[in-house]
PLY file of the C-alpha trace (Angstrom):
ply
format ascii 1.0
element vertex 181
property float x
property float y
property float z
element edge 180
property int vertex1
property int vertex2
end_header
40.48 -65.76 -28.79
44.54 -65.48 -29.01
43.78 -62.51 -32.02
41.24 -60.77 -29.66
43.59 -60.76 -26.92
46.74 -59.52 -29.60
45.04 -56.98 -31.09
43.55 -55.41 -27.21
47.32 -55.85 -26.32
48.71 -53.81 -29.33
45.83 -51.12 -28.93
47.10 -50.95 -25.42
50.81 -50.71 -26.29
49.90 -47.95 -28.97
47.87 -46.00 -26.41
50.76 -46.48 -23.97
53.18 -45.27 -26.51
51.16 -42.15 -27.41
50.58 -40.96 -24.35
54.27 -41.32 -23.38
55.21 -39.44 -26.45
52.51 -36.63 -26.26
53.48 -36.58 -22.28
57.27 -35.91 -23.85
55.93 -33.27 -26.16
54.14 -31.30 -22.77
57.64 -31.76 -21.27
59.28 -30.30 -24.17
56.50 -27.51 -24.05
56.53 -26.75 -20.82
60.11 -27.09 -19.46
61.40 -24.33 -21.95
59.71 -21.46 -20.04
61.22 -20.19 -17.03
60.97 -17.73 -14.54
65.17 -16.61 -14.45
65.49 -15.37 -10.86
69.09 -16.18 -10.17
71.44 -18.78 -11.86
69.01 -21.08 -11.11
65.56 -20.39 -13.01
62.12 -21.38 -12.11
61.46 -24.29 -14.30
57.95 -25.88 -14.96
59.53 -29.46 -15.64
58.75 -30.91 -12.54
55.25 -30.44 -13.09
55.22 -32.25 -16.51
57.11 -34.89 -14.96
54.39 -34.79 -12.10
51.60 -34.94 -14.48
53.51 -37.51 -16.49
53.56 -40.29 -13.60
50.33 -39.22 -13.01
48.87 -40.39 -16.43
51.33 -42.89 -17.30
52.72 -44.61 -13.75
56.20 -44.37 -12.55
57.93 -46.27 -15.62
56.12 -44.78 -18.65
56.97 -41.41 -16.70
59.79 -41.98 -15.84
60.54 -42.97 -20.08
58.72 -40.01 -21.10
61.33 -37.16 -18.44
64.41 -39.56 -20.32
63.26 -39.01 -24.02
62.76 -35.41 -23.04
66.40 -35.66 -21.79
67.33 -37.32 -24.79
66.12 -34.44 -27.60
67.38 -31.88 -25.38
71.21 -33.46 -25.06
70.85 -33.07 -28.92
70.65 -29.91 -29.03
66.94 -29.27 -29.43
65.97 -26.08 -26.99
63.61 -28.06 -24.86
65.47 -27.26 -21.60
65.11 -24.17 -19.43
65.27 -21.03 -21.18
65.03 -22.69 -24.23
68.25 -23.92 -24.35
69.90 -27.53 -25.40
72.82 -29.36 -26.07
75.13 -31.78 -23.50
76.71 -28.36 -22.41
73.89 -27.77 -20.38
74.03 -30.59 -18.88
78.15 -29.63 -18.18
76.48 -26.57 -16.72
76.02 -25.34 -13.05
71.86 -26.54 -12.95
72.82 -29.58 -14.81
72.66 -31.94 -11.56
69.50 -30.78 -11.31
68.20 -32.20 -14.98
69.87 -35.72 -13.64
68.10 -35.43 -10.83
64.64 -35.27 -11.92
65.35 -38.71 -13.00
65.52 -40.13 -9.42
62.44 -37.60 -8.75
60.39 -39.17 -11.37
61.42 -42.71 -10.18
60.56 -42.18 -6.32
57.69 -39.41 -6.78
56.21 -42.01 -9.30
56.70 -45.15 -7.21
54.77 -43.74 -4.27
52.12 -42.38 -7.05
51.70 -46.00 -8.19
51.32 -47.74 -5.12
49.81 -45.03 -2.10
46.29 -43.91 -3.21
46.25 -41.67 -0.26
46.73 -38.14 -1.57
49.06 -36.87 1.23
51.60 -39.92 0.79
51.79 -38.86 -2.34
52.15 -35.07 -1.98
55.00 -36.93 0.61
56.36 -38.81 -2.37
56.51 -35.91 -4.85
58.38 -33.60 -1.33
60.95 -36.53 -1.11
61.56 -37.22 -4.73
61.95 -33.44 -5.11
64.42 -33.04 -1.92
66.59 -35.69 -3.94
66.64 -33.78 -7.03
67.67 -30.64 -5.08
70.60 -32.76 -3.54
71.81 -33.78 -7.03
71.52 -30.25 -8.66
72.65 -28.56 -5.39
75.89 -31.13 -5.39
76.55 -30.23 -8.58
76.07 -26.96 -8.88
78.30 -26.67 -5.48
81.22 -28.02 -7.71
80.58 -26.16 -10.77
79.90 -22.79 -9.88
82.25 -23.02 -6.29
79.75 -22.29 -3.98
79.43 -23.04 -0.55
76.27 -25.28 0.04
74.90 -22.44 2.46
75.11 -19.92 -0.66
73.49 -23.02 -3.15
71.10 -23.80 -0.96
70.24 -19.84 -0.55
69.70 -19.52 -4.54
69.31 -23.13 -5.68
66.80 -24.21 -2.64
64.97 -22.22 -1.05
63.25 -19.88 -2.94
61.93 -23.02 -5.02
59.73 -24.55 -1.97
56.79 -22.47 -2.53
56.60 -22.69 -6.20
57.38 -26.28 -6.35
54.69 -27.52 -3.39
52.15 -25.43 -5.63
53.12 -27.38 -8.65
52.77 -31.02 -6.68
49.37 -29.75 -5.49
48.32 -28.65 -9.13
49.66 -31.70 -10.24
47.72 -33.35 -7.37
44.64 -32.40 -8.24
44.71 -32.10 -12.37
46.65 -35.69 -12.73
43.96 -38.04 -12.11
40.94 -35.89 -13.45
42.83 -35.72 -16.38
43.93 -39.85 -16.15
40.05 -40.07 -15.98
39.12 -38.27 -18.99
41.84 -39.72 -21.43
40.82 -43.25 -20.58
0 1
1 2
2 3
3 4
4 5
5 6
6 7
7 8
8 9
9 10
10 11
11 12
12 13
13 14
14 15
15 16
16 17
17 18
18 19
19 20
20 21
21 22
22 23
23 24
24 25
25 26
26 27
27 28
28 29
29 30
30 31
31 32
32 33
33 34
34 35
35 36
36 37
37 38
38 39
39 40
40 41
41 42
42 43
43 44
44 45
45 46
46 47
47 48
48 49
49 50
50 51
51 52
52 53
53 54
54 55
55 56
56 57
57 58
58 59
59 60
60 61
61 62
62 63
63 64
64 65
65 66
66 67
67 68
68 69
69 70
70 71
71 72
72 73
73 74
74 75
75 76
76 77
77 78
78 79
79 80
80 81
81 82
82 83
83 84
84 85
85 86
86 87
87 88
88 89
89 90
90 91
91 92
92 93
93 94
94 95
95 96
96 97
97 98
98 99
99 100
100 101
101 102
102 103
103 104
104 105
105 106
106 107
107 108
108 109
109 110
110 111
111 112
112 113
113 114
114 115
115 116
116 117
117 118
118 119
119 120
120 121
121 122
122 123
123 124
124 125
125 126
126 127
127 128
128 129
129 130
130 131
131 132
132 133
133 134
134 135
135 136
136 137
137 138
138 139
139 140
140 141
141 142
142 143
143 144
144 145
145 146
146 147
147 148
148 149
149 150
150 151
151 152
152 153
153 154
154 155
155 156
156 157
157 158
158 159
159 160
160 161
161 162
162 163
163 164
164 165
165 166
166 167
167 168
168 169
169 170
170 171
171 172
172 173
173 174
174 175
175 176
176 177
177 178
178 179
179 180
């Protein structure tokens, strides 16, 4: 019975682990390309991280955005643009690769434990308003702009795109979750 149970608990650790790792690789696919309209660009890393809490739950998510983070402080061109290195992270949208940390925690956390669609479209709009305060903070400070101007360049003309990514994510996450299982 106790070898049974071991090897169903190291299948499920290896599935885990894959999945977190191929759910990195998507990040690192699809966080390079970017729309550039302004110094901030339109990204599609929120919605790998949105699919990644999605398939994997707020922690194994939450792993996956930080292993992304990892290769790309390294130098690897996995962030926006295809660019890398810890002087990106020096950079003016810098706060915002920090803060898709606390997105992926909250977004994820509300994922996990509300089943009810809109909470969660609610969870993903908070998690992303927190992000937005970390990279607007920062980029406030690095590039000396008033928050007015950030939030005119940094803020706002991200709501539409982003709401359309939490809905895409939304709806493809847990058909997807089903189908992988």
């Amino acid at each position: 019975m106790n070898v049974t149970k071991t090897a169903a608990s190291q299948h499920s650790k290896t599935y885990e682990m894959t999945v977190t790792a191929l759910m990195t690789a998507v990040t690192c696919i699809l966080a390079p390309l970017s729309i550039p309209i302004g110094p901030v660009p339109i990204s599609f890393t929120n919605l790998a991280i949105y699919l990644s809490l999605y398939l994997l739950g707020w922690k194994r998510g939450t792993i996956s955005y930080l292993v992304y983070l990892l290769i790309g402080l390294v130098g690897v061109p996995v962030f926006s643009g295809f660019t890398g290195g810890i002087g990106k992270l020096a950079g003016p949208t810098g706060g915002y690769i920090i803060g898709f940390i606390a997105m992926a925690v909250i977004a994820g956390l509300v994922i996990d434990k509300c089943h009810n669609r809109w909470l969660q479209l609610l969870g993903m709009i908070v998690g992303t308003a927190v992000c937005y305060a970390f990279g607007t903070a920062w980029f406030c400070i690095s590039a000396s702009y008033t928050v007015g101007a950030a939030l005119t360049v940094c803020v706002i003309p991200f709501i539409p795109a982003d709401l359309i990514k939490m809905v895409i994510a939304m709806l493809l996450g847990p058909e997807i979750k089903k189908r992988i299982r």
